[in-house]
N, C-alpha and C positions, 0 to 999 in steps of 0.2 A: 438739157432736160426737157423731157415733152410739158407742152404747156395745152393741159386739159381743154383751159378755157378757147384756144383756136380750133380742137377738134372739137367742142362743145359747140362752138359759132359755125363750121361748116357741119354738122349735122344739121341744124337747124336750116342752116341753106339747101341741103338734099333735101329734108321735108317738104318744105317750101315748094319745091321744082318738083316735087310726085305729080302733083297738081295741073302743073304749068302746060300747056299748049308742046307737044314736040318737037316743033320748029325753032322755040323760044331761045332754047341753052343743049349744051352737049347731056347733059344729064335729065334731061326731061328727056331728050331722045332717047336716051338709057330705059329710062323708063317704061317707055312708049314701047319698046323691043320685047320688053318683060323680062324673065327670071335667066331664062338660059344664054338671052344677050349678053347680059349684066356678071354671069358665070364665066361668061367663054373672056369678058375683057381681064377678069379676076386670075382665071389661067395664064390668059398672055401677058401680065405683069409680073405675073410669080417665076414664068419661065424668063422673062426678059431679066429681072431680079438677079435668077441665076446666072445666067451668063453675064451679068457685071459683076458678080462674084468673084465666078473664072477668070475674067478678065485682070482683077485685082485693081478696077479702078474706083476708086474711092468715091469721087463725086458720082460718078456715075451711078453706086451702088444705092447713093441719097438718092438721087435722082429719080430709079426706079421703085425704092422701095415707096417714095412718095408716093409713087403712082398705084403701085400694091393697093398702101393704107387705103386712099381716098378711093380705088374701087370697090374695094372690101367696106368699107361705109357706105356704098352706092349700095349693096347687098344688105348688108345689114339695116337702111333706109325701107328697101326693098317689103322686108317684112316685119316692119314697123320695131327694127328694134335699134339701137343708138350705141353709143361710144360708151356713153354709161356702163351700159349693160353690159362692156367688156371689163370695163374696170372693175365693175363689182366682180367679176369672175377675176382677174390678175386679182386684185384684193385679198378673195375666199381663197385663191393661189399660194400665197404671197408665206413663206415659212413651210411648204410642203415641199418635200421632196416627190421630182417628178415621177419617180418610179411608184412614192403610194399613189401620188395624185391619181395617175393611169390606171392602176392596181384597183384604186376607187371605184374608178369607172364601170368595171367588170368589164 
């Protein structure tokens, strides 16, 4: 079961590191790069994702999708928004079938 409060504590660590010098941490360097850095790393997770998919190796697939999440919160840090702010959307989510959800969308 995901436990909010560790992705709650490292949002507030990416906060933190917006800040920070870019020699400090890997994610102040993130930072430091700007938007389209911080995209292209969010690509090379999601594709790396996949291929431990393909592969069907289990750990592996934690492993990556780890790295997924916690860039996808370097983005969503990025422009000052949080892990919150996803849950509240899974939440508003949460009993909708995805076809209205999308449907919703227009």
């Amino acid at each position: 079961m995901i436990d909010p409060e560790v992705l709650q504590r490292l949002g507030r660590t990416l906060a933190e590191r917006k800040g920070a010098s870019a020699d400090s941490s890997y994610v102040a360097s993130l930072y430091a790069k700007g938007t389209d850095a911080i995209c292209k790393k969010v690509a090379e997770e999601a594709a790396e994702t996949i291929m431990a998919a393909k592969d069907g190796d289990l750990r592996h697939i934690v492993y990556e999708v780890t790295d997924l999440w916690f860039h996808s919160m370097v983005l969503l840090s990025q422009f000052g928004l949080s892990v919150d702010d996803v849950l509240v959307e899974f939440r508003r989510r949460e009993g909708i079938s995805g076809i209205d959800e999308k449907a919703a969308r227009g």
